[in-house]
Structure formats: C-alpha cells, structure tokens
SEMAR-728087 format. One record per residue (C-alpha): residue in one letter; x, y, z. Coordinates in steps of 0.05 Angstrom, whole numbers, padded with zeros to 5 digits. Example, Ala and Ser with C-alpha at 12.3 -4.5 7.8 and 13.67 -1.06 7.14 Angstrom:
@aa: A; east: 00246; north: -00090; up: 00156 .
@aa: S; east: 00273; north: -00021; up: 00143 .
% end
This chain:
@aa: X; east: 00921; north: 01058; up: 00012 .
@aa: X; east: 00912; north: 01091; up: 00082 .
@aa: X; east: 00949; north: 01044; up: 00111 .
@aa: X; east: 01011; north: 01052; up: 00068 .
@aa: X; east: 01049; north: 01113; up: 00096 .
@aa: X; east: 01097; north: 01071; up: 00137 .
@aa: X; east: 01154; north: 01063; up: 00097 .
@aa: X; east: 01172; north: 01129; up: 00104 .
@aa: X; east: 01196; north: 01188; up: 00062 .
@aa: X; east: 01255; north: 01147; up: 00061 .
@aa: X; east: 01275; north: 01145; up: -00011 .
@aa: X; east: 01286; north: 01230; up: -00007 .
@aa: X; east: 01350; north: 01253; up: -00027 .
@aa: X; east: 01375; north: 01187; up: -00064 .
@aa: X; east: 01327; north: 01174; up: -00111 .
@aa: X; east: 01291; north: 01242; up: -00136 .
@aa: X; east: 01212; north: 01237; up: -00150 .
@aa: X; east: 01201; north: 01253; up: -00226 .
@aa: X; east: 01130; north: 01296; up: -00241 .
@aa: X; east: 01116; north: 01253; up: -00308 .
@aa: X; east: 01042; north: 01241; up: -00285 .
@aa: X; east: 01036; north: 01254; up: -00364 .
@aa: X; east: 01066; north: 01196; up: -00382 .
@aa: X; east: 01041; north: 01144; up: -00321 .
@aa: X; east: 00992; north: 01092; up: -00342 .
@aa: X; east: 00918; north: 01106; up: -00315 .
@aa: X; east: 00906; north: 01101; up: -00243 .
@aa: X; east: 00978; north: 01082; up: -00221 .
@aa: X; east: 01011; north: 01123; up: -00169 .
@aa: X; east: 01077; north: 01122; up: -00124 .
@aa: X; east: 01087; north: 01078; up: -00060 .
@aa: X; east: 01076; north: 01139; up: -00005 .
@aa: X; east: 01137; north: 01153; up: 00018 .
@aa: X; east: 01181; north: 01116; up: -00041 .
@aa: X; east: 01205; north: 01171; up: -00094 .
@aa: X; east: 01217; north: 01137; up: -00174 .
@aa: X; east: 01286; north: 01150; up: -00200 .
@aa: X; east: 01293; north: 01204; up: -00246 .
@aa: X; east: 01270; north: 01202; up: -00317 .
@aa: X; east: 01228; north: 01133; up: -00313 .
@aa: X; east: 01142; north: 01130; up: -00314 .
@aa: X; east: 01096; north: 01079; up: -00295 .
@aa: X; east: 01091; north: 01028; up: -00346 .
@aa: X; east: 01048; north: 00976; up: -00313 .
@aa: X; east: 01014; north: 00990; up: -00240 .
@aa: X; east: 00975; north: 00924; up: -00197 .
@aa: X; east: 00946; north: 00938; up: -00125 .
@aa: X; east: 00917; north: 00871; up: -00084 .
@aa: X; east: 00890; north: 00878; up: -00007 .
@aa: X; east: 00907; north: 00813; up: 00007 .
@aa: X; east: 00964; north: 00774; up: -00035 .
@aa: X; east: 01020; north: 00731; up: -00034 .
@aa: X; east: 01098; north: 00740; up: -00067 .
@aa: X; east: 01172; north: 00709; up: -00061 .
@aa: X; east: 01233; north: 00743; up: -00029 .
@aa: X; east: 01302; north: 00722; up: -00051 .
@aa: X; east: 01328; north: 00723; up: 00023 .
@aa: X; east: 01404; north: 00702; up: 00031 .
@aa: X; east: 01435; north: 00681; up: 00098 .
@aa: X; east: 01502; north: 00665; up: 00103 .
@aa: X; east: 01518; north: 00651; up: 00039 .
@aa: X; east: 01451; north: 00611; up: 00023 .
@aa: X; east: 01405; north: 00638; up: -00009 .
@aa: X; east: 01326; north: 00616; up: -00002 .
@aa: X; east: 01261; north: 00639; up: -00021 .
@aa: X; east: 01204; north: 00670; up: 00031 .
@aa: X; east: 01135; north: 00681; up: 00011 .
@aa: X; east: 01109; north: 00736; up: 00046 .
@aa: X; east: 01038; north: 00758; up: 00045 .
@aa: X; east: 00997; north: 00819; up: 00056 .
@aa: X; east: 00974; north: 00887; up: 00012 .
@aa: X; east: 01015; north: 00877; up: -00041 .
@aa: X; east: 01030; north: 00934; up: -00097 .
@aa: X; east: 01063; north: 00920; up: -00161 .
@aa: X; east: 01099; north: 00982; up: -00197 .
@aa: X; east: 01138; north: 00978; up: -00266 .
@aa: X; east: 01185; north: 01036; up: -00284 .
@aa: X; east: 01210; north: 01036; up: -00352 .
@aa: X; east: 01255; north: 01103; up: -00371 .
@aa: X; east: 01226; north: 01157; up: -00415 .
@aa: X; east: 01247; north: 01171; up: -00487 .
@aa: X; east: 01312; north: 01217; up: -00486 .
@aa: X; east: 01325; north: 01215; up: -00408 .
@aa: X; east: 01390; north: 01201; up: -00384 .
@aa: X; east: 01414; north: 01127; up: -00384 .
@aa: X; east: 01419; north: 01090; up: -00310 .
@aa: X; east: 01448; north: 01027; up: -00297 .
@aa: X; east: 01417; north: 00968; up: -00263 .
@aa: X; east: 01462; north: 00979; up: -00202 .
@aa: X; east: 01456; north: 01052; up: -00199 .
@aa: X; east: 01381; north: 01036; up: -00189 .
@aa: X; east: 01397; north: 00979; up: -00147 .
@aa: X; east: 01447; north: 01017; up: -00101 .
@aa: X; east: 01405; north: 01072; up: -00094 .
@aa: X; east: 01344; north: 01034; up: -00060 .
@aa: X; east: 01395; north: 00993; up: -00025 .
@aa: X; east: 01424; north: 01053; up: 00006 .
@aa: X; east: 01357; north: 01090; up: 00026 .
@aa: X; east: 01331; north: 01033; up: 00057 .
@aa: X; east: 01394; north: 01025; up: 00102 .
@aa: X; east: 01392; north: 01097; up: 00113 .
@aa: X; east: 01318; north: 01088; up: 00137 .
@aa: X; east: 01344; north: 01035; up: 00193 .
@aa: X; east: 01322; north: 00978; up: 00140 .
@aa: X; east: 01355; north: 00911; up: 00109 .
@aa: X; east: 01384; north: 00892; up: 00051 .
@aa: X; east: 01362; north: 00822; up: 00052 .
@aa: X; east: 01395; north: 00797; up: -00017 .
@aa: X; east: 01441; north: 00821; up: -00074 .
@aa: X; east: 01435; north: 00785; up: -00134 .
@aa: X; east: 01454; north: 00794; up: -00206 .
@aa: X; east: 01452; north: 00758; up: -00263 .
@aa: X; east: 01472; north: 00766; up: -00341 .
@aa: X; east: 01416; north: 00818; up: -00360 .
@aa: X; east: 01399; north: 00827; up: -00290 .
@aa: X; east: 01402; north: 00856; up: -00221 .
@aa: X; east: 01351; north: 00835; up: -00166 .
@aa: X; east: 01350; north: 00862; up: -00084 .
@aa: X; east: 01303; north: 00840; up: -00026 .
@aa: X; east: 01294; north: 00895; up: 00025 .
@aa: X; east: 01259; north: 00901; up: 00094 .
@aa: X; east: 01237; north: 00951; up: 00140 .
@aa: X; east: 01194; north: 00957; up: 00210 .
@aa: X; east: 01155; north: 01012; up: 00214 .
@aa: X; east: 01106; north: 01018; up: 00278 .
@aa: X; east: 01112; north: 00942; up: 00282 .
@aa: X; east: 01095; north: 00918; up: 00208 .
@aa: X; east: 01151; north: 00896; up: 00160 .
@aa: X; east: 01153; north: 00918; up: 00094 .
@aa: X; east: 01188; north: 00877; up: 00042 .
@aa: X; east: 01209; north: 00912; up: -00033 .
@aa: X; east: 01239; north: 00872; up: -00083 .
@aa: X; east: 01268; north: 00915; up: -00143 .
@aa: X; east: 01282; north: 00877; up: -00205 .
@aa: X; east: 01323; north: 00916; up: -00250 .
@aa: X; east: 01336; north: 00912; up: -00321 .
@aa: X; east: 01367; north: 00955; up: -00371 .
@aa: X; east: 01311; north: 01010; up: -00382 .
@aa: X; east: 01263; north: 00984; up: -00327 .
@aa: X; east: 01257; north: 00956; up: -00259 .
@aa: X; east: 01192; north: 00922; up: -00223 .
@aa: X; east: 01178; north: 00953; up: -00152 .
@aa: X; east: 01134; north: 00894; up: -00111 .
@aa: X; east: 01122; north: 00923; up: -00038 .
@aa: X; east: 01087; north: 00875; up: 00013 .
@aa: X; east: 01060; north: 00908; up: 00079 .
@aa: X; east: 01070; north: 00837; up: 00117 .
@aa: X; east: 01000; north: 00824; up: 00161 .
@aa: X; east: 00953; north: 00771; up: 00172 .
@aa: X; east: 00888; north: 00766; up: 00129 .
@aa: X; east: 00834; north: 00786; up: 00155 .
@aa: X; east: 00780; north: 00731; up: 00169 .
@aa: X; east: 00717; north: 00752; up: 00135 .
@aa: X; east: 00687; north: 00679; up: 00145 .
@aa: X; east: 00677; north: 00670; up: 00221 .
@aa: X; east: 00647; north: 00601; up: 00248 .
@aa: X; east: 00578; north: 00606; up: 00278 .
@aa: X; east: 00558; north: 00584; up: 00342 .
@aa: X; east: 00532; north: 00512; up: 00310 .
@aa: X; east: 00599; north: 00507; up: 00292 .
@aa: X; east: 00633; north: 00523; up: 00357 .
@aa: X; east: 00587; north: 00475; up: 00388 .
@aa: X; east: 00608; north: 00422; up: 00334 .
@aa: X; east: 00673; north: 00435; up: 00346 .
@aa: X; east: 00677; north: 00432; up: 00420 .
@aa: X; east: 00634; north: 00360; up: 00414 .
@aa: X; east: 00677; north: 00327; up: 00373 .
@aa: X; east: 00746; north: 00348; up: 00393 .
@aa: X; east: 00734; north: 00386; up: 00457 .
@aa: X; east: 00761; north: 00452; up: 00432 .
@aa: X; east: 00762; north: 00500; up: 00374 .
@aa: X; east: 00805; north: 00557; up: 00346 .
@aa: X; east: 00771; north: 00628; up: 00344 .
@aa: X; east: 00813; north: 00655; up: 00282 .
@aa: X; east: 00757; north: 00715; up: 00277 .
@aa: X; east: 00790; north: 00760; up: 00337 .
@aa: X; east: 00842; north: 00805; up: 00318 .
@aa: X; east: 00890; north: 00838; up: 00364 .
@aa: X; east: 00944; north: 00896; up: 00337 .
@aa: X; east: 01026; north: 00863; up: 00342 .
@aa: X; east: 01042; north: 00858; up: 00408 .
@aa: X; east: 00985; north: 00886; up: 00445 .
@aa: X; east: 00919; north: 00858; up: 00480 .
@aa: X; east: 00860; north: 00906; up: 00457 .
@aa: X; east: 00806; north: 00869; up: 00423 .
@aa: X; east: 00805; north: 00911; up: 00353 .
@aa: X; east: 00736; north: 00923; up: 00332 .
@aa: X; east: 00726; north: 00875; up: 00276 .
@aa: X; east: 00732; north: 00824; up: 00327 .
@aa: X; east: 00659; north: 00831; up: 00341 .
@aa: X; east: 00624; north: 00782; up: 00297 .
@aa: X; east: 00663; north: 00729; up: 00323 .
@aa: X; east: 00649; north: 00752; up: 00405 .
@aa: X; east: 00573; north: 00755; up: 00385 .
@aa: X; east: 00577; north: 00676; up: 00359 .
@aa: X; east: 00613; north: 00661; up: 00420 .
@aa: X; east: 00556; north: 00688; up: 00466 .
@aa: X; east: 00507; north: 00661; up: 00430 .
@aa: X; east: 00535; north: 00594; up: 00435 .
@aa: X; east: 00543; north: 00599; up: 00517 .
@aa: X; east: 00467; north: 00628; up: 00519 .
@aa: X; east: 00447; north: 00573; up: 00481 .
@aa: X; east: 00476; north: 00524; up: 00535 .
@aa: X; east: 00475; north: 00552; up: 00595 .
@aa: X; east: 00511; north: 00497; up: 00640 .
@aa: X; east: 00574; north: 00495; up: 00584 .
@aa: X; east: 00636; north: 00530; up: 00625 .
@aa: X; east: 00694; north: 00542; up: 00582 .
@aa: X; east: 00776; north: 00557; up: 00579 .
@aa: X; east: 00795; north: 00621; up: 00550 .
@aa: X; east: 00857; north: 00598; up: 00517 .
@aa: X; east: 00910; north: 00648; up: 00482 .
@aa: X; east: 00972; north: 00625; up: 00437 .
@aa: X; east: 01018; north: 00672; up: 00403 .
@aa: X; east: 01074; north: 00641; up: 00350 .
@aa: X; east: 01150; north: 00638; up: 00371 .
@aa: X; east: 01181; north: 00710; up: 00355 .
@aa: X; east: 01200; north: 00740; up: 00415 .
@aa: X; east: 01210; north: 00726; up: 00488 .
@aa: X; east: 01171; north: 00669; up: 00513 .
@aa: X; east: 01162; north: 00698; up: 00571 .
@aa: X; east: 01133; north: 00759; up: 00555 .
@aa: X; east: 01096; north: 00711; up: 00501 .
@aa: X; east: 01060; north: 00679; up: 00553 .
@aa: X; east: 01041; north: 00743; up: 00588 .
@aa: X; east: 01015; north: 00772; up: 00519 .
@aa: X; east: 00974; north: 00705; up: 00510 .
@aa: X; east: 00943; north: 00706; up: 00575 .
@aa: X; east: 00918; north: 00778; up: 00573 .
@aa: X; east: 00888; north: 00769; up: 00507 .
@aa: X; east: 00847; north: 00706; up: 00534 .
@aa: X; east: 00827; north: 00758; up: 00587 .
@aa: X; east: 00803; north: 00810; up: 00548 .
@aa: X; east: 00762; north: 00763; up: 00511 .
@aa: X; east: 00720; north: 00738; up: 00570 .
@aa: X; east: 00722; north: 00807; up: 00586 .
@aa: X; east: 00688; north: 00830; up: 00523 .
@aa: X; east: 00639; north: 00771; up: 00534 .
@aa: X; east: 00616; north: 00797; up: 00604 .
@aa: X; east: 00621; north: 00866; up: 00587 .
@aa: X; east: 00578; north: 00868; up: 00506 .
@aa: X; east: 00546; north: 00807; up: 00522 .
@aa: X; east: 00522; north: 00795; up: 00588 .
@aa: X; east: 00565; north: 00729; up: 00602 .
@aa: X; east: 00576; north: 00713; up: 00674 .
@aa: X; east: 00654; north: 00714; up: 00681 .
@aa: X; east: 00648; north: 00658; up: 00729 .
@aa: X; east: 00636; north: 00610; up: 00667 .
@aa: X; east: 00699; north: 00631; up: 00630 .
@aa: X; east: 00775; north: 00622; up: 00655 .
@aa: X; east: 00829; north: 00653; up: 00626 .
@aa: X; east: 00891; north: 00617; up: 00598 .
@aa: X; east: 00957; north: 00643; up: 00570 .
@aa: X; east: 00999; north: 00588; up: 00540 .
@aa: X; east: 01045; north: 00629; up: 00495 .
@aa: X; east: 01085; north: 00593; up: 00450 .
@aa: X; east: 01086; north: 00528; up: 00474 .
@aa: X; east: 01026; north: 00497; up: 00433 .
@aa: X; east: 01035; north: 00511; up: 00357 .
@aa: X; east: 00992; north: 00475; up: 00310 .
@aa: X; east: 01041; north: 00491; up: 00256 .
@aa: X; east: 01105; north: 00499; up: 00235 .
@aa: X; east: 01141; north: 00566; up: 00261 .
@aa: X; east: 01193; north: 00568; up: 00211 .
@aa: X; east: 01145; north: 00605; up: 00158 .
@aa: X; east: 01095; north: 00657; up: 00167 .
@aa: X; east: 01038; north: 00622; up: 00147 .
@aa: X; east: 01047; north: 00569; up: 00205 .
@aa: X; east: 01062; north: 00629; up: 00249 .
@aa: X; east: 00994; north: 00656; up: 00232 .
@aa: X; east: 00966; north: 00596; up: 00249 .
@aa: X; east: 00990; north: 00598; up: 00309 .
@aa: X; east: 00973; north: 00663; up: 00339 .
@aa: X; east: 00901; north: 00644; up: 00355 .
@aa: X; east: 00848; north: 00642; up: 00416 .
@aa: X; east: 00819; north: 00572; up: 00432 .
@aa: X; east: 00753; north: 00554; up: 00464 .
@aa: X; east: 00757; north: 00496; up: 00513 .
@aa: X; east: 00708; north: 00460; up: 00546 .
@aa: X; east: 00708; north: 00449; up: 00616 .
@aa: X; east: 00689; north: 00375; up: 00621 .
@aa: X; east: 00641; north: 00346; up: 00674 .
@aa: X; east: 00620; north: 00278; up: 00688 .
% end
C-alpha cells in the first residue's frame, strides 16, 4: 500500500492507536495514517487494487447512494474481552470529528435501531478518499476507497485502431494515463503510444487529429486548456519515442464539451476523460 499515506495522520489525538498486534487476525494492518479506537483488534481484514463500494451520501435532506471505486480496504474492529465499553456514537463522533479536523467531509449521519453508519471524504494531493464506518455495539467496519480510475491493462492494438478509425472514423485511446489535472504522459502510457506508431508506420499517408476530452469538474475553460495540452503531449511523445513526423498529427483540446457518458457519476466521468484518434479524411 505505497500509495496509501494520504489520508493523513489525521485520526491522532481523537482516536488513540491500540498495540494489540496479539490479538489482530493474520496479515491485517491499520489504514496509514488512521489510528483504531482503543481497546478493539482486527477481526476481519480485505485489501482489493481495484474495487467498487456504496456511500450513503445525503444532500439537503436526501439521502442517495454513490458507488465509488478504486483500492479499496476493508477493516473490522470488534472490542477486546474486558476493555472499556464505547458507544456507537462515541466511535462515530470521533471519526467524524478527525476527519473535519483534517479539512475533510462528513458526507452522511445515519442511525438506525442497532446501528450507526457515516460517509466521510477527504482530498489529499488531488485524490479523494471516502471511509464509511459502520458501527455496532462491540464492532464497527472501516471501508476506505482511494477514488482513481482503473488502470487499463488491455490496450487496443494497432489492427484495432485501424478498425476503428474505418468504420466510425475515430477511436478512444483509454491506455494513456495522465496524473489529475496535469499534462505529463505517465509512463504506463507507453504500450498504448507504441500501438499508435505502429499503426501510422503501417500507413504512411493516414494524417490524424489528436483529440483530448476531460469530464465536467472544474472550469471549462481551464478544461479545454488541460485537454488540448494533453493531445499535445501525445503527438509529442509520438515524434519524440517514435519517430512520427509531427506534421501528420494536429492537436485538439475540446474539454468538456463532448462526453460520451453521463457526468453525473464517476464511471461516466471516467469515460469521459479520454484521448481520441481522428482521421483526417481525403477524397
């Protein structure tokens, strides 16, 4: 979990760490950063890279569920033998307060007979993390999602791309990844550059728009900007790794303003943060 120190040492002073490694199942450890409350072990510990859960998330008044996906970790506290009794609001209110003191959310506050269930949500160098905590009398479920996109291990060859840009004139390049909010090319972008020049070697008269899209958070106009100097630094990864003459390749920023999905959810957001490949038509 190298990725994981983000959210913060932000539970210090509100909710103390307990040393019961004795009593934690195997292989289970503490969010970094996120102390347990006193006298409770890990009863149950679950760890996915890539994963999927529901957020109780309540805006005025209404209260909705949001799936949010990402590395998900799944932690179950249940209180030791002879340790000092908590209530499910103590444990509630104490999470609820660190993350406010960290500059988070409390997203929702809900209780029901037996029960006592909070969303919260922090930024931390431009990733949310979520944390539900579902409390009940001698034990509370921690799920943490560190929100991101997956990351496309399945990239469409060059056959494809030329497919693609036969039948429909264009076709989405899901395998190049850029960091929130910035244009860098990250390196696991490469497989999908190298299918990309292999495809223009392969047909060397085929000139092509560079097109970039980003989803609707944010300004538009600094969207646009963002999606235009992505497009760039493909071509210019293209001319620069792989010998493609920029004068075949024209860079496009289009921002916002051509989803292929619904931005209301993150899932159509994802979709539409994408670079397109365009052919330039002749007669």
């Amino acid at each position: 979990m190298s990725r994981v120190a983000t959210v913060v040492l932000l539970f210090a002073g509100i909710a103390v760490s307990g040393a019961f490694g004795q009593s934690d199942t195997a292989g289970s450890k503490d969010y970094p950063g996120i102390t347990r409350m006193p006298g409770y072990y890990i009863y149950q510990y679950e760890e996915s890279q890539f994963d999927a859960a529901t957020f109780a998330v309540t805006t005025n008044g209404k209260t909705e569920d949001q799936k949010v996906e990402g590395h998900m970790v799944k932690i179950h506290y249940f209180i030791r033998e002879n340790a000092p009794a908590t209530s499910m609001l103590q444990v509630i209110r104490n999470y609820q307060n660190a993350t406010r003191t960290a500059g988070g959310k409390v997203m929702s506050d809900i209780q029901g007979g037996n029960w006592y269930n909070t969303t919260l949500r922090l930024t931390k160098d431009g990733k949310e993390i979520w944390v539900l905590i579902e409390a009940r009398s001698d034990s509370h479920w921690m799920t943490i999602m560190e929100r991101e996109a997956m990351k496309q291990d399945v990239t469409i060859d060059a056959a494809g791309l030329a497919s693609g840009l036969s039948a429909n004139g264009s076709v989405s390049l899901y395998g190049l990844y850029f960091d929130t909010a910035k244009a860098e090319l990250k390196p696991e972008s490469e497989p999908m550059l190298a299918e990309i020049a292999k495809l223009l070697k392969e047909n060397p008269a085929l000139r092509v728009y560079i097109v970039g899209h980003t989803d609707m958070v944010g300004d538009a106009a600094a969207n646009i900007k963002l999606s235009q100097a992505r497009a760039q630094a493909v071509i210019g990864a293209l001319a620069a790794k792989h010998g493609i003459a920029a004068a075949r390749m024209t860079s496009y920023g289009v921002g916002p303003y051509a989803p292929v999905a619904s931005n209301k959810t993150e899932e159509g957001r994802a979709k539409n943060r994408r670079v397109e490949l365009v052919e330039v038509a002749t007669r």
